[in-house]
One Martini backbone bead per residue (centre of mass of N, CA, C, O) as a GRO file, in nm:
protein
   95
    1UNK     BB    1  -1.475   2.077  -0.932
    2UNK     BB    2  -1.725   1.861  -0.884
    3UNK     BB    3  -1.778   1.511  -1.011
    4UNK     BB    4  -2.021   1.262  -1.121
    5UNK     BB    5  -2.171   1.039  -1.005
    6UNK     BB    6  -2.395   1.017  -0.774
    7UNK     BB    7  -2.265   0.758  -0.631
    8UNK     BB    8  -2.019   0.864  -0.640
    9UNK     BB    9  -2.049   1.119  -0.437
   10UNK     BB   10  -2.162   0.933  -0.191
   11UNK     BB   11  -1.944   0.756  -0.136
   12UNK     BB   12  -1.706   1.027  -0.133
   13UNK     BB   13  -1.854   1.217   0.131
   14UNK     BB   14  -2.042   0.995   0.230
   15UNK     BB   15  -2.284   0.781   0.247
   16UNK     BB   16  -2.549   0.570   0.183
   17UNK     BB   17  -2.672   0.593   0.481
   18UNK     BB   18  -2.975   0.782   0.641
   19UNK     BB   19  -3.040   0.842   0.995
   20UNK     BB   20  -3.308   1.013   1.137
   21UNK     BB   21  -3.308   1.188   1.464
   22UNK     BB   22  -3.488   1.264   1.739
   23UNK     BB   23  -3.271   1.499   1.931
   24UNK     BB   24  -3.053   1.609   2.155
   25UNK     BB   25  -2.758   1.698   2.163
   26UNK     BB   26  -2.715   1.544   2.479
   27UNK     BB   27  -2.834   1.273   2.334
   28UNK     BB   28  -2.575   1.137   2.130
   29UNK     BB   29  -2.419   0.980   2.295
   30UNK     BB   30  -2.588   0.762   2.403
   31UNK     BB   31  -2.715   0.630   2.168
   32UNK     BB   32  -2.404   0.583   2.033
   33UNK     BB   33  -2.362   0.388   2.218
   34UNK     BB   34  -2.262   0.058   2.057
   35UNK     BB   35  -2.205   0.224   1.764
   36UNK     BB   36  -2.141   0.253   1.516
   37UNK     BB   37  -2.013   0.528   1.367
   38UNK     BB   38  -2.009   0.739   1.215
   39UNK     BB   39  -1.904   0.944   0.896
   40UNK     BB   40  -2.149   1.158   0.967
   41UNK     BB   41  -2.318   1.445   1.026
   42UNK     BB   42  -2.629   1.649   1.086
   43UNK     BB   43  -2.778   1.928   1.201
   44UNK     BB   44  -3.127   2.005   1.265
   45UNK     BB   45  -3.198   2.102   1.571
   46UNK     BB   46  -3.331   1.800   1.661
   47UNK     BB   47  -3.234   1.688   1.394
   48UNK     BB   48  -3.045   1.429   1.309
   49UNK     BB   49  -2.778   1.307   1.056
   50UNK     BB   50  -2.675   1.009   0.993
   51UNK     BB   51  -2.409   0.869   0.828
   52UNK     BB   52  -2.386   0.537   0.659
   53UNK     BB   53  -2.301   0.209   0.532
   54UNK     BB   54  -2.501   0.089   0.774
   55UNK     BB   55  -2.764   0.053   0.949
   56UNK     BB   56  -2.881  -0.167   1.109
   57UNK     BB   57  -2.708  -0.079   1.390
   58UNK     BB   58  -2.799   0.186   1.445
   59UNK     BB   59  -3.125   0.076   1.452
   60UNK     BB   60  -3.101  -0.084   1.663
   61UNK     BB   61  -2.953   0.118   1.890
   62UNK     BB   62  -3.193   0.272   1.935
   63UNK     BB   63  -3.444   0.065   1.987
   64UNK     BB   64  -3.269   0.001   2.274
   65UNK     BB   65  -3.329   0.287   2.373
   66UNK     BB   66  -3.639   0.290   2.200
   67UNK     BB   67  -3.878   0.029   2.238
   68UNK     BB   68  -4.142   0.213   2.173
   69UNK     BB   69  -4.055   0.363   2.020
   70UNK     BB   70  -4.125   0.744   2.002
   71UNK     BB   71  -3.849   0.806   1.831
   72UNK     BB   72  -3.803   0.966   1.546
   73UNK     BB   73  -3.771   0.765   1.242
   74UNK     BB   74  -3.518   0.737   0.953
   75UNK     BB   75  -3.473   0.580   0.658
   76UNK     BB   76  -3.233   0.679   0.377
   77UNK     BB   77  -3.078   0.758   0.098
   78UNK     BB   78  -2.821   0.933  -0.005
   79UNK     BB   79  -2.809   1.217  -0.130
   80UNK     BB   80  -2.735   1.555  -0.313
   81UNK     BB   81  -2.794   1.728  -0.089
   82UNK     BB   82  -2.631   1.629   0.116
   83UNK     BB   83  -2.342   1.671  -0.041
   84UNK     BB   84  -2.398   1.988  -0.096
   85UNK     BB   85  -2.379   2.044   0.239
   86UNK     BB   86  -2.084   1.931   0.273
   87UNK     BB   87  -1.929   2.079   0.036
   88UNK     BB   88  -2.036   2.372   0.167
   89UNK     BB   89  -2.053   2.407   0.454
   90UNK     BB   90  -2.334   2.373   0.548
   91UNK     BB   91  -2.544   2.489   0.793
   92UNK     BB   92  -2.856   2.383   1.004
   93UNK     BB   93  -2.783   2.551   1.222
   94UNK     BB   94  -3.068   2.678   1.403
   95UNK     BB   95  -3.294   2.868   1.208
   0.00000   0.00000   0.00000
């Protein structure tokens, strides 16, 4: 059994903060190539969220990759939901 304060479990299983961005599988290596690595992701469809200790490397990294911002983009601190699917090994890969 898993347990403790919130802030306990996000930061001992994913990071504090998560960034959710729209892009092809094919399309994550690019993006991330000269940011600092996240400590995990999570694909659902288009959608991936990259868990990181700090946003700001990898959202400079994205915009520099799309200045006019055209690709949706979401920074947003990691919750329990997030914990959740990482703890049961829940994959959200599919429909």
């Amino acid at each position: 059994m898993v347990g403790g304060a919130p802030a306990d479990l996000i930061t001992a299983h994913l990071a504090s903060d998560t960034v959710e961005v729209d892009c092809e599988p094919g399309e994550e290596a690019a993006l991330l190539d000269g940011a600092p690595p996240p400590r995990h992701r999570l694909r659902s469809g288009r959608r991936v969220m990259f868990y990181v200790d700090d946003a700001a490397p990898l959202v400079d990294r994205l915009h520099q990759r799309d200045p006019a911002n055209r690709r949706a983009l979401v920074v947003r601190p990691t919750n329990l939901e997030d914990v959740f699917l990482r703890l049961t090994g829940t994959s959200l890969e599919g429909a």
